[in-house]
N, C-alpha and C positions, 0 to 999 in steps of 0.2 A: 421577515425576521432574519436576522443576521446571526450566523452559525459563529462558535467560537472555536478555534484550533487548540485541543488538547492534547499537549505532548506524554502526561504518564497515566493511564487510563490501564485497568485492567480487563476490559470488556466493554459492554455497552452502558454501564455504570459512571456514576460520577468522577469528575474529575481528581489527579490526586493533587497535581499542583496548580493549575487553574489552566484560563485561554492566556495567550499571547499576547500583549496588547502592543501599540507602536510604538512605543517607547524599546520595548524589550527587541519588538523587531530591526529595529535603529541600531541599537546598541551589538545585536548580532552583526548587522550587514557591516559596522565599522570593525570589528572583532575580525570578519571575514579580509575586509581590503589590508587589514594591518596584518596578520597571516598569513598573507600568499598576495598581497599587492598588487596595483593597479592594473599593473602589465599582461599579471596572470590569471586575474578573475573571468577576463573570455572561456581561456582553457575549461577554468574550473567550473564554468556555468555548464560548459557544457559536458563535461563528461558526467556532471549532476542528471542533468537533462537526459543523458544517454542510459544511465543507472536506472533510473527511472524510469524510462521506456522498457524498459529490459523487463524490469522488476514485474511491471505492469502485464503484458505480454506473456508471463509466463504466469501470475496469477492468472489471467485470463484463459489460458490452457489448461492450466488444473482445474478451474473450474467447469470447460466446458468438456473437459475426462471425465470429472466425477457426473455431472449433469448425464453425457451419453452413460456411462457404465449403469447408471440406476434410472434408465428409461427401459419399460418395459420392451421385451423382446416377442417380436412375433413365433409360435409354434412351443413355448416353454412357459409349461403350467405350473403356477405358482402352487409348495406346498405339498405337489405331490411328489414322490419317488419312485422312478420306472425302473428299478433296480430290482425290487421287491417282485 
């Protein structure tokens, strides 16, 4: 089955403007060379690419923050309070 790329989506809910399809994606990538030109789409691919890594990497830490912060801990009993 072939997944479809939904760009306006407010959840894991239906799409609000649809998937992609190659046409739109055409029309993008010419949109792109005509905006910052032949010369310079290397640059721009790659700092695309670097954004992305970044982006990725740092989700990737918050979730493995929150994942450690709410695993349980050894010698600390849930529920009770030794203050009392």
């Amino acid at each position: 089955m072939v997944s479809s790329l939904c760009l306006a989506s407010l959840g894991p809910g239906p799409c609000l403007i649809g998937p992609i399809g190659t046409g739109e994606l055409l029309i993008i990538l010419f949109l792109v060379v005509l905006f910052f030109g032949p010369k310079r789409l290397p640059e721009v691919a790659e700092a695309v690419g670097k954004s992305v890594r970044r982006f990725r990497e740092a989700s990737r830490d918050v979730k493995n923050e929150i994942e450690s912060s709410t695993e349980k801990k050894p010698g600390i009993t849930e529920g009770k309070d030794k203050q009392g």
